[in-house]
N, C-alpha and C positions, 0 to 999 in steps of 0.2 A: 655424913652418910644419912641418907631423909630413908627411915621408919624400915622397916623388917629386920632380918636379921643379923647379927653383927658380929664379925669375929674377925678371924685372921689363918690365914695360913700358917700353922707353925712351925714348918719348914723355912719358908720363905725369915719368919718373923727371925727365927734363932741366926739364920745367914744373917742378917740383919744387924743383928744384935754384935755378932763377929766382928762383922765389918768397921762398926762406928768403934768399937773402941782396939780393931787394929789395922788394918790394912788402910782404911780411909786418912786414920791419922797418921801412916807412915808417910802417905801420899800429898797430905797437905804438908808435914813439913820439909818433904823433901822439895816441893815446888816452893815453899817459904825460902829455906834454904838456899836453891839455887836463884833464886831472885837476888838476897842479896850477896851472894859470892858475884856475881854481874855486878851489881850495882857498886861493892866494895870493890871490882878490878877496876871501874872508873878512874880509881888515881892515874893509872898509866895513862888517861887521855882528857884526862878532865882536871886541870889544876888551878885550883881556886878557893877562897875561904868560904866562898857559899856550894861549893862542890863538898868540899869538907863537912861541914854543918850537914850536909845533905844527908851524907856517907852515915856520919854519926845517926843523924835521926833515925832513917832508915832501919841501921841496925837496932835501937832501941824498936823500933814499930816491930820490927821482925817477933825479937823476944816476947815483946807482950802480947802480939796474935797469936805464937807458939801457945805460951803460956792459955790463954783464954782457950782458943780451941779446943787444947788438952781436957780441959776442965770441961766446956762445952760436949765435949763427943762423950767422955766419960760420965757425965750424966744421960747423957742421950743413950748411949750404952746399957746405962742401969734401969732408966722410966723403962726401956722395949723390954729386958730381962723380966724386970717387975710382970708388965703388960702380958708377957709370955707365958709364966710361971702362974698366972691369976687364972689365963684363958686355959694350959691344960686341967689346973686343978678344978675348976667348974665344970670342965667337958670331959674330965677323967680320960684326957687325950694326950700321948707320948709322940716324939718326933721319930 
């Protein structure tokens, strides 16, 4: 943002802040999720030692994107709360 004034909506900012650490993450792992439930029904049409390997990785990939996002939005979560909580107390402004 180039020069004047700088803030935030703190309506907007607090919806925000909701968001990232619940409805977005239920969202991302429910599309994690059903990615590999598809990808683990493959057995039924896909039968092979590198289908297999596949299956396997995948679901490790799964877990670990789980996992990092989790982590990921829950900071992101916390930086906006922080950001939120700075800009009322400066501006002696409530949502």
């Amino acid at each position: 943002m180039a020069g004047g004034i700088q803030g935030a909506d703190l309506a907007q900012l607090q919806q925000l802040v909701q968001q990232l650490g619940g409805p977005f993450q239920s969202e991302l792992q429910s599309t994690l999720n059903g990615m590999n439930q598809k990808v683990q029904a493959s057995s039924s049409y896909w039968v092979a030692r590198n289908a297999d390997q596949f299956r396997a990785d995948f679901s490790q990939f799964v877990s670990k994107c789980e996992q990092q996002l989790n982590q990921i939005l829950q900071e992101a979560a916390k930086a906006s709360g922080q950001h939120l909580q700075a800009i009322q107390q400066a501006t002696a402004s409530t949502i």
